[in-house]
C-alpha positions in Angstrom: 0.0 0.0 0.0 0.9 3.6 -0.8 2.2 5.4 2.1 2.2 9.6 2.6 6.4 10.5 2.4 6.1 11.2 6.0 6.4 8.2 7.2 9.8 7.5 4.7 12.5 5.1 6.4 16.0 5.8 5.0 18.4 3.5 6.5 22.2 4.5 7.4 20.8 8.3 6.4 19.3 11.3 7.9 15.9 11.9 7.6 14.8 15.5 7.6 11.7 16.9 8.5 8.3 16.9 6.5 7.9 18.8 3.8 5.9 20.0 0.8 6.6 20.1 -2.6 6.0 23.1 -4.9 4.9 22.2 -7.8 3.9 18.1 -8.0 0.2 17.6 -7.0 -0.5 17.2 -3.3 -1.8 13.7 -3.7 1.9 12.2 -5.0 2.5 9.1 -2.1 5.6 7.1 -2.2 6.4 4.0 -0.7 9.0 3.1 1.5 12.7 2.6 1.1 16.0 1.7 2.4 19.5 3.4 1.2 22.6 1.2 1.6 25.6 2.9 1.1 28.8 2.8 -1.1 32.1 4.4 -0.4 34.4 5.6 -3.3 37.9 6.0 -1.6 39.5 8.8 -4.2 42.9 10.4 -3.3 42.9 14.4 -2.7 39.3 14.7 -3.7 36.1 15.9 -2.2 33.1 17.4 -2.8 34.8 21.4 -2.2 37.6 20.5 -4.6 34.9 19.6 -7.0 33.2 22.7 -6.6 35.9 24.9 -6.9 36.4 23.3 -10.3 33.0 23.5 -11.4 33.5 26.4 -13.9 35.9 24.8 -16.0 34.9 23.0 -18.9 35.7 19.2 -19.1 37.8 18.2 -22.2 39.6 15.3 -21.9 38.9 13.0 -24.4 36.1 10.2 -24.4 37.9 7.0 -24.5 40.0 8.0 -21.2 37.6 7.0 -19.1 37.2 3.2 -20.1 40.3 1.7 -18.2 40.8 -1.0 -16.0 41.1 1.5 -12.9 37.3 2.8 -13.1 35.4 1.4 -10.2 32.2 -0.9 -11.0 29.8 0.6 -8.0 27.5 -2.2 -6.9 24.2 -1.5 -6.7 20.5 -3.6 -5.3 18.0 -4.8 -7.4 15.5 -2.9 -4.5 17.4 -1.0 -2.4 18.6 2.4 -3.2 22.2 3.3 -3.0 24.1 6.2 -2.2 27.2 6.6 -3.0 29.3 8.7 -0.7 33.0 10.0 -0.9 35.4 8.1 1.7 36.7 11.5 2.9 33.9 14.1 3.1 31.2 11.7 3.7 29.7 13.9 0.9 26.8 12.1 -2.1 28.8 11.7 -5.3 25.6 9.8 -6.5 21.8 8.4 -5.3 20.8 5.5 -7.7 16.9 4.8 -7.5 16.1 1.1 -8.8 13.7 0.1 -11.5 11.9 -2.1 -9.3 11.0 0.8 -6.4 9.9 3.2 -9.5 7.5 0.9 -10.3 5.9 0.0 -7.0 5.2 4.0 -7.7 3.4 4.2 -10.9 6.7 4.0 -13.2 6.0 0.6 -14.4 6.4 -1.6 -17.7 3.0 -0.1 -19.5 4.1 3.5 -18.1 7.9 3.0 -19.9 5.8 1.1 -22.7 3.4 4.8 -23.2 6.7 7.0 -22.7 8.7 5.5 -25.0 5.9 5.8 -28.1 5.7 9.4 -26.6 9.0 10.2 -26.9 9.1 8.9 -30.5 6.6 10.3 -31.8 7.8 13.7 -31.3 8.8 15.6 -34.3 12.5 15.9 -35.2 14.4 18.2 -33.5 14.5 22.0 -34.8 18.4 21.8 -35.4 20.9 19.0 -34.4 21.9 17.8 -31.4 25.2 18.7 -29.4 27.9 17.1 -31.4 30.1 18.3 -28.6 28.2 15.4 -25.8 27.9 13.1 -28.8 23.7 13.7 -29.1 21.9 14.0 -32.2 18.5 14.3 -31.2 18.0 16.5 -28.4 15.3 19.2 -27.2 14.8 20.8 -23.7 11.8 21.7 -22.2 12.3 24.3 -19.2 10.8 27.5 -17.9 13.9 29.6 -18.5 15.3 33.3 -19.9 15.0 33.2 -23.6 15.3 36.6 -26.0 11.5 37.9 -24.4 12.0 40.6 -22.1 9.9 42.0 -19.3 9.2 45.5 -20.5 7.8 46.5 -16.9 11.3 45.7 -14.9 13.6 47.2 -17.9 11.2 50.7 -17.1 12.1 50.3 -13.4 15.7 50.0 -14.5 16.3 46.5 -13.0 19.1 44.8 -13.5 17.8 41.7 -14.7 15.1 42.2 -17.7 14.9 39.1 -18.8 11.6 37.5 -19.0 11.0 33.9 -17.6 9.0 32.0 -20.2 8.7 28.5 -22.4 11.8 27.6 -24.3 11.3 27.2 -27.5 11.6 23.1 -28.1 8.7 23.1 -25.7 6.6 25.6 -27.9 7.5 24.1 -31.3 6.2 20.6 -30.5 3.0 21.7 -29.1 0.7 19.0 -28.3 2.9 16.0 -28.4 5.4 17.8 -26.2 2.6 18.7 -23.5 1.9 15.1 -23.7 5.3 14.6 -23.1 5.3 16.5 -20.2 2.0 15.4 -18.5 3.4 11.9 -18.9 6.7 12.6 -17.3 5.1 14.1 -14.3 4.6 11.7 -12.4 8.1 10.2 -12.9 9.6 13.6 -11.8 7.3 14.1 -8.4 8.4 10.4 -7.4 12.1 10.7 -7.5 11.8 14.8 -6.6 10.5 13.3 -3.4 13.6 11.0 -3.0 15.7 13.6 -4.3 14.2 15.6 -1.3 15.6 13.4 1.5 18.7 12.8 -0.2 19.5 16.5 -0.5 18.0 18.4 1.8 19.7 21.7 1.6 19.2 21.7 -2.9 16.0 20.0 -2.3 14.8 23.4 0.1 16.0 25.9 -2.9 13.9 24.1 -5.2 10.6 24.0 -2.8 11.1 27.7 -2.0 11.2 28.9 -5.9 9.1 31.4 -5.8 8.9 33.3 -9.3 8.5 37.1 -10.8 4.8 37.8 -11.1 6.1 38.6 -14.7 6.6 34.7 -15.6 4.8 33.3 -18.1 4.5 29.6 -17.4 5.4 26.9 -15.1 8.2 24.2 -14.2 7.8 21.6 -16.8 9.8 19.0 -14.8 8.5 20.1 -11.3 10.3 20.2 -8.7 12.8 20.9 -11.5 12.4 24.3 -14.2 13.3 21.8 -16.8 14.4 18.7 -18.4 16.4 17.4 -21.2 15.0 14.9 -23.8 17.4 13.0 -25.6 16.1 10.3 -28.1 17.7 7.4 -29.7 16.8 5.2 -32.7 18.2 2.2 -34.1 22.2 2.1 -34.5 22.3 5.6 -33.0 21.4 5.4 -29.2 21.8 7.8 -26.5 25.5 8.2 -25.4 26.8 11.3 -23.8 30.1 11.8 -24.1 32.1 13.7 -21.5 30.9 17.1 -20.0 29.4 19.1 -17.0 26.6 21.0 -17.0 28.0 24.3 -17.0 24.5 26.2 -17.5 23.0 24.3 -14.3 22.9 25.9 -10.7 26.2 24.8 -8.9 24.8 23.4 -6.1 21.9 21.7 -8.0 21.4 17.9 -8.6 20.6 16.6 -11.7 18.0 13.6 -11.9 18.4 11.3 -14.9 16.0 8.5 -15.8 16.9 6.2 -18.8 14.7 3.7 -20.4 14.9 1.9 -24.3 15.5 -1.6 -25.3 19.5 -1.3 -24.6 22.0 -3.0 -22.5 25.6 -1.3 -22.1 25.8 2.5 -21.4 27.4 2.7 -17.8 26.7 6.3 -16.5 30.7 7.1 -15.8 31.4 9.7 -13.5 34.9 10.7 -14.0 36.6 12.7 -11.4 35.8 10.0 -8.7 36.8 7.2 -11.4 33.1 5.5 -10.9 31.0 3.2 -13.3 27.2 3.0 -12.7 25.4 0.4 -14.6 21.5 1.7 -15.5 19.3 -0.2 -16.9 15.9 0.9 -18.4 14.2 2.2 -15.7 16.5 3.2 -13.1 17.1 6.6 -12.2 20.2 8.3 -11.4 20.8 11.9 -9.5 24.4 13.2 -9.2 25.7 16.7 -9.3 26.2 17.3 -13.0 27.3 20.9 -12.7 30.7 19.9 -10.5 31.2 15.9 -11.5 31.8 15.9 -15.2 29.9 12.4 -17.1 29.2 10.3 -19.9 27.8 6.8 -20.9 29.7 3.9 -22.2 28.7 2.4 -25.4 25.2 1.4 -25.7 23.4 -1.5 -27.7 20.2 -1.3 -28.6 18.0 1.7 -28.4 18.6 4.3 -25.2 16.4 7.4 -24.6 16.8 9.5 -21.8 15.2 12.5 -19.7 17.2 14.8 -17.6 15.9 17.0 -15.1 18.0 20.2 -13.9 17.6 23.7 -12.8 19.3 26.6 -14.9 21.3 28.9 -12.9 20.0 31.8 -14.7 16.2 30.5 -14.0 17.4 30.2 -10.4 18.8 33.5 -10.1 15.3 34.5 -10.4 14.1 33.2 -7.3 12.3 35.7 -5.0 13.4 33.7 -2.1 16.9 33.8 -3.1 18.7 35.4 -0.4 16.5 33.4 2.2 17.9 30.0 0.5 21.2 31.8 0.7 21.0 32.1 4.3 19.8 28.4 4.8 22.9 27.5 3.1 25.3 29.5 5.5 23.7 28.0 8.3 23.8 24.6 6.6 27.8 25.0 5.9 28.1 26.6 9.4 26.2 23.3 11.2 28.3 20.7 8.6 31.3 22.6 10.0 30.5 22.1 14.2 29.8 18.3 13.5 33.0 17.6 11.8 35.2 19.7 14.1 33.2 17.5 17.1 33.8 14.0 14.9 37.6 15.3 14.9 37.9 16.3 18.1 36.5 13.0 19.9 39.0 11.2 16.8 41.6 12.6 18.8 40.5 12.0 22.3 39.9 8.6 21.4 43.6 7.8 19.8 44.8 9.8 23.6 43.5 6.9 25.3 
């Protein structure tokens, strides 16, 4: 039976306190779950190192990344997993199993219904990134395009832009709302996990609060956006090596992949990881700071990925209250490892 998120049970985790999401309807229940835990144990790296890279482009080549020392991260057939960095403690990944999506509604007719959706979409306006090795791509998102809003360029704000569609999401019309509708259930099931997972990203999200000015809403609620990325046969979905340098850097990107495919490990680079999806799974992992790709892929891969601009961010009318959360957030994470050091040290005294 469906039970309200209350009542979650995240083992080896820390549950926060209840909340309430935006933008998914009210009536979204998911069941419960358990997170085991796997440690990645990478020399001189953690999760402020990665963040201090964030705004340089990744460009090494694609073929690096398949060696020997990558590390294959075992994952459950039913339990989630986190992954978690051996010296910060902090999530490098959160992989969400097929099998708990579809106790939730993302089942085999749901994947059956998305995947005609998806291809029955027209083709795109213009090609794909060559750059991540995509030939069919489109995003939906509620973002700053070339409208502006005349009222806040007569007040002489500094930002004029005007929050509105993109333009993928316009051009297909009804087969891209269709899209979306479908897709929202998938997003308000894992934004709820995503919730627990990351509470202090998951809070700047539920507090978005929008310019009156905005025309529209988040098409991937509790994300402004998502990616759609189709394949076909003898050309499926695989990313090649990138961060997503337009994304908010402390966001975390949710991906779901589904397709008749085998292959196509999501690789995360810096931290030398391998995660094997399969259709079905879902994935979220900071893809602003941990640059990734996808190994080679057989069959036919599609993908969604949900994400939250920085520029649709910056627009939040709640900004600087999330801005103080964080402080207080990096102020707290700071007392409880200084006290984790300090009784470390009284315990090697005796």
């Amino acid at each position: 039976m469906l039970q309200p998120v209350e009542s979650l049970v995240v083992s080896r985790g820390t549950v926060g306190p209840p909340f309430v999401m935006c933008e998914p309807p009210a009536q979204t229940r998911i069941t419960q779950y358990h997170v085991r835990t796997e440690k990645i144990h990478v020399p001189k790296m953690d999760i402020g190192i990665l963040r201090m890279d964030a705004t340089t482009q990744w460009d090494s080549d694609d073929e690096v990344i398949c060696t020997d020392g990558s590390y294959n991260v075992p994952l459950h057939h039913r339990h989630h997993t986190v992954i978690r960095n051996g010296k910060d403690n902090s999530i490098l990944g959160y992989h969400i199993p097929q099998l708990y999506l579809e106790d939730n509604g993302i089942d085999s007719a749901y994947i059956a219904e998305l995947v005609e959706l998806v291809e029955d979409l027209p083709p795109p306006a213009q090609k794909g990134d060559e750059t991540r090795g995509i030939e069919d791509a489109r995003n939906y998102q509620l973002h700053v395009g070339s409208k502006q809003d005349k009222e806040a360029a007569e007040r002489g704000d500094e930002r004029t832009g005007l929050l509105s569609y993109s333009a993928d999401y316009i051009r297909d019309g009804e087969k891209g709302r269709r899209v979306k509708e479908r897709c929202a259930r998938l997003w308000a099931v894992i934004g709820k996990v995503h919730e627990k997972a990351f509470d202090a990203y998951g809070k700047e999200l539920r507090n978005y609060r929008k310019p009156a000015s905005a025309q529209g809403e988040f098409l991937a609620a509790p994300w402004p956006g998502m990616a759609i990325n189709r394949g076909r046969v003898g050309r499926p979905v695989r990313c090649m090596g990138h961060k997503d340098m337009k994304d908010e850097p402390f966001s975390v990107t949710a991906l779901f992949v589904f397709g008749p495919f085998t292959g196509g490990e999501e690789i995360l680079w810096q931290v030398m990881a391998r995660v094997e999806l399969k259709s079905g799974d879902g994935f979220l992992f900071p893809g602003r700071v941990i640059a990734h790709s996808n190994a080679k892929v057989f069959g036919i891969r599609h993908s969604l990925v949900a994400y939250a601009p920085q520029e649709t961010m910056s627009y939040n009318q709640h900004r600087k209250a999330i801005e103080n959360y964080k402080r207080r957030h990096e102020k707290l994470h700071k007392k409880r490892t200084d006290l984790r050091k300090a009784k470390k040290r009284e315990d090697l005294k005796q």
